[in-house]
N, C-alpha and C positions, 0 to 999 in steps of 0.2 A: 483240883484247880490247875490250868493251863500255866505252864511254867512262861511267860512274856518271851517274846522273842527282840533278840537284841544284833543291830547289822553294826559293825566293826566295820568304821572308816580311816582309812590310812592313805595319808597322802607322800606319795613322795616324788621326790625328783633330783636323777642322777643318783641313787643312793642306793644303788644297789649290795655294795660291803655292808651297808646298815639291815636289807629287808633282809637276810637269813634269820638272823637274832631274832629282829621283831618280829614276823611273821610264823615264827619256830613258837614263840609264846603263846601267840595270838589262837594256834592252831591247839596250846594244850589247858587251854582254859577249864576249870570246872563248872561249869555250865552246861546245863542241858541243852539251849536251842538261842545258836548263834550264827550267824555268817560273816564271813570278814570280804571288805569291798577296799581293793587297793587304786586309789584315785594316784595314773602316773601324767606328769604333770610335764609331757615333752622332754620325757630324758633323751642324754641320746650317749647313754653310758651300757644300753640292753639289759636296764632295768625289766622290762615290758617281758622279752623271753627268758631270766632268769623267773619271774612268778611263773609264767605260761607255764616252764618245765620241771619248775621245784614246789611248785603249789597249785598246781593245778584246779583243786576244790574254792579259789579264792575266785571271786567275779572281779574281772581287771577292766577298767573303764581309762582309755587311752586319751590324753587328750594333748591335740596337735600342738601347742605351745606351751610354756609354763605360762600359767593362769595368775601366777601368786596364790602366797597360802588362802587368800581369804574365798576365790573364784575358786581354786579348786577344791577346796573343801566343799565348797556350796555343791558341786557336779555329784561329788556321794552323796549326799547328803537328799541329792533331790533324788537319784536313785534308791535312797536308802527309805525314804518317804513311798513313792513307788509300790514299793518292792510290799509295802505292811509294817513293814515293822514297827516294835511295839516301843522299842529304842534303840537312839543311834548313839554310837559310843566314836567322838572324833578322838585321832590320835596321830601323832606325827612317825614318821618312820625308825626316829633313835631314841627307840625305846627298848626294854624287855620288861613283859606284864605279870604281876605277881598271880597265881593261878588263879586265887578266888576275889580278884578287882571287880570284875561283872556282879559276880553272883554280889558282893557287898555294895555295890553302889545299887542296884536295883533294889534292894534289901532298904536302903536309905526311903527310896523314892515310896516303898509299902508300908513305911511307918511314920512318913508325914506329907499327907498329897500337895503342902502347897509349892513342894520345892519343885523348882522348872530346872536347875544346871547342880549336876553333881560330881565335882571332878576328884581323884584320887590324890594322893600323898606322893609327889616327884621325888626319889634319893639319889644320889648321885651315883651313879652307872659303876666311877672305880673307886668310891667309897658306901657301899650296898647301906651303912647304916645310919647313915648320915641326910637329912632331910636335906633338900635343894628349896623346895618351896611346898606350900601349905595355903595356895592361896595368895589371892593378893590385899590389900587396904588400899584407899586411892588418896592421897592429899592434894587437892587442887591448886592451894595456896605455891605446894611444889611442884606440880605436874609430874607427881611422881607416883608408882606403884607398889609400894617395898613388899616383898615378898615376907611370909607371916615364917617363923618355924626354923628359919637361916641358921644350919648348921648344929642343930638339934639332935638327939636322937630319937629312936622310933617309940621307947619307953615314955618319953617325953611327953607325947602326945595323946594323953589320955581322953580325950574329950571324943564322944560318939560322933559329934557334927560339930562343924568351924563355920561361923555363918561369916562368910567373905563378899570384898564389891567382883571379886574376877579370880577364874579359873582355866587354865589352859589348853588342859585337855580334859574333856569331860564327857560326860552321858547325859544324855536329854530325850524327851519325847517327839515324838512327830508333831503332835500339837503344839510346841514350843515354836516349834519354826513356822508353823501357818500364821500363828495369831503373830507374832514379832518380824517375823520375817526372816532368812538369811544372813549372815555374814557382809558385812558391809565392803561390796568388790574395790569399793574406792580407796579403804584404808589397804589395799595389796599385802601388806605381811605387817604384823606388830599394832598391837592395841586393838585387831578388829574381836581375840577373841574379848577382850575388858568392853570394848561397843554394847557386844551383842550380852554379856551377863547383867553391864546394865539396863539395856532394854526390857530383859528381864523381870528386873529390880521393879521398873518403872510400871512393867506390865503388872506386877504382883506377884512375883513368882522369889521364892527363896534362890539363894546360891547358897552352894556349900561345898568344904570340904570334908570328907572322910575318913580320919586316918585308919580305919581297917584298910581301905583299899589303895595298896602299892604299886609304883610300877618304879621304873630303876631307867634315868633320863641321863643320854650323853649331852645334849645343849649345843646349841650354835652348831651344828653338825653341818647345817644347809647352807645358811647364813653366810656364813665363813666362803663361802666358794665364790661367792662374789664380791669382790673386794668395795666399800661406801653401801653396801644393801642393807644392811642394819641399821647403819649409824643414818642413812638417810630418813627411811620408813621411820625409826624410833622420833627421830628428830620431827620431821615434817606432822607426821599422824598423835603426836604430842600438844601440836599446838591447834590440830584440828581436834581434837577432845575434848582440851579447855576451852575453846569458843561452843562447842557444842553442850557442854554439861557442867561447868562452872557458872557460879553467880560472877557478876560484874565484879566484886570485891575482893575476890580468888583470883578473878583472871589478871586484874592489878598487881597486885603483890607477885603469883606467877610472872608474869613481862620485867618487872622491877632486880626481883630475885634469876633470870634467868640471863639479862641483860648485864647485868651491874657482878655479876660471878660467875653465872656456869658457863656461858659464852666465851671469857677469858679463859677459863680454868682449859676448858676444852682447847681452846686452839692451842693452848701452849702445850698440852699433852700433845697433840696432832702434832705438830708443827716441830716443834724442840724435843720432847723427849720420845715419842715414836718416831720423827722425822717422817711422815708419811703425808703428805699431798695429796695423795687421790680420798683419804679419810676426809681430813678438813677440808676438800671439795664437795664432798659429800653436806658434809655437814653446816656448812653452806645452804647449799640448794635446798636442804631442807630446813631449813629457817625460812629460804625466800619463797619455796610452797605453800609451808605452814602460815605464812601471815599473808600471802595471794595466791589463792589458790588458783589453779588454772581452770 
C-alpha cells in the first residue's frame, strides 16, 4: 500500500529566529513521503534567503505583502492542492514538531474516514510537558473558545481521539477544502481557523484532537510584533462568529454579558493597569467593526 503523501504548510512572517527550529523539525519527520511548503508572507526581515540557503529542499512561495494568517495560508494551501497531495498539514512558524505527529494524525484519518480536521496536542515550547491546548469547545452564550487540556500533562491524556468544535493547526485532505472551501480571507488572523473546522462540522466531517501527536508551541510569537493586532482581530472576528453561528438567544446573552463586564473589565485593564492607549484603541475599533462591518 502507497504510503499517502502529505505537503507541510508553514506560514510565516518576519520570523526568521523562529524558521531554524521549525523547519529543522519539519525536515526530521518519520514519515516516508512529505514535502514542506514555507508560505512567506512579505517579511522584510530575509526570512525568504535564510530558507533559500538553509533549506534549500523546502518550495518557498513568496508573497509580496503580508496576506494575514488566514490569505496566506490559503496561497499554500492552493499550492499544496496543486501539487496532489494526499494531505496538507497547516502549521504556524513557532513551533518544533514531535517526529511522529504526521505519521499519528494520518494514522487518525485510516481509522475513521469521517474525520475532515485533525490537529495535534500544542505543549508549551519552555515547559515540553505541560499541554497549552487540546483543542477548543465554543460557548456562544460567552463568545468564547476555552481551550480543552489547560495545563495538563501528556500522561493525562489518555483518550485516542478528543472530538473538539476547533483546532489550530491541523492536517486535512484536499477534499476538505474543495467541498468547504478556504479560510475565510476576511476574518485576517484569529477565529478563521474555528470558521473553517466548523464549516466542517456543518459539512459532516469530524474534528479532533489527538493526543499521540505533539508538537511544542511558543504563542503569540507574530502577533506581538504588532502592537492592537490581536486584541483587534480577536475582538472584531468574535462578534462576527456570533452573528454568523449563534442562535438569536446566544447572541443575546453574549451582547448583555460582553456589554455590562467584559467591556469594563477590559478598558480598565487597557487603560489603568497596562496604561496602554494604543490596546484600548484597538480594542475599540474592533467592537465598531464587529457590530458594522465595513
Amino acid at each position: 500500500m502507497t504510503t499517502p503523501h502529505a505537503s507541510i504548510v508553514i506560514l510565516n512572517w518576519n520570523g526568521k529566529d523562529m524558521l531554524q527550529e521549525c523547519l529543522r523539525s519539519a525536515s526530521s519527520l518519520e514519515y516516508p513521503s512529505y514535502d514542506v511548503v514555507v508560505v512567506d508572507n512579505g517579511s522584510t526581515d530575509g526570512s525568504q534567503d535564510f530558507v533559500r540557503h538553509n533549506f534549500p529542499e523546502a518550495h518557498l512561495i513568496e508573497n509580496e505583502r503580508n496576506l494575514g494568517f488566514a490569505e496566506g495560508q490559503n496561497t499554500g494551501i492552493r499550492y499544496a492542492v496543486r501539487s496532489g497531495a494526499d494531505f496538507i498539514f497547516i502549521l504556524n512558524n513557532d513551533i518544533t514538531l514531535d517526529q511522529n505527529v504526521l505519521r499519528e494524525l494520518v494514522a487518525a484519518f485510516e481509522e475513521d474516514e469521517s474525520i475532515g480536521i485533525a490537529g495535534p496536542i500544542l505543549y508549551h515550547a519552555d515547559r515540553p510537558t505541560v499541554v497549552q491546548k487540546a483543542g477548543a469547545m465554543i460557548s456562544w452564550r460567552t463568545g468564547r473558545a476555552p481551550y480543552l487540556g489547560v495545563g495538563t500533562t501528556s500522561s493525562v491524556l489518555s483518550l485516542k481521539m478528543i472530538p473538539v468544535d476547533s483546532v489550530g493547526m491541523f492536517l486535512a485532505k484536499p477534499a476538505l477544502f474543495k467541498r468547504i472551501g478556504f479560510f475565510d480571507a476576511r476574518l485576517v488572523s484569529y477565529w478563521e481557523d474555528t470558521d473553517l473546522c466548523l464549516r466542517a462540522k456543518k459539512g459532516g466531517y469530524r474534528v479532533v484532537c489527538v493526543p499521540a501527536a505533539k508538537i511544542w508551541h511558543k504563542g503569540g510569537a507574530t502577533a506581538t510584533k504588532v502592537p492592537g493586532l490581536r486584541t483587534y482581530y480577536l475582538t472584531r472576528n468574535r462578534f462576527w462568529m456570533e452573528k454568523k453561528y449563534a442562535s438569536w438567544g446566544a447572541r443575546v446573552l453574549f451582547c448583555l454579558l460582553f456589554f455590562l463586564w467584559i467591556f469594563w473589565l477590559n478598558s480598565v485593564r487597557f487603560l489603568f493597569y497596562e496604561q496602554n492607549t494604543k490596546e484600548f484603541g484597538a480594542f475599540l475599533r474592533g467592537i465598531h467593526d464587529g457590530l458594522i462591518p465595513k
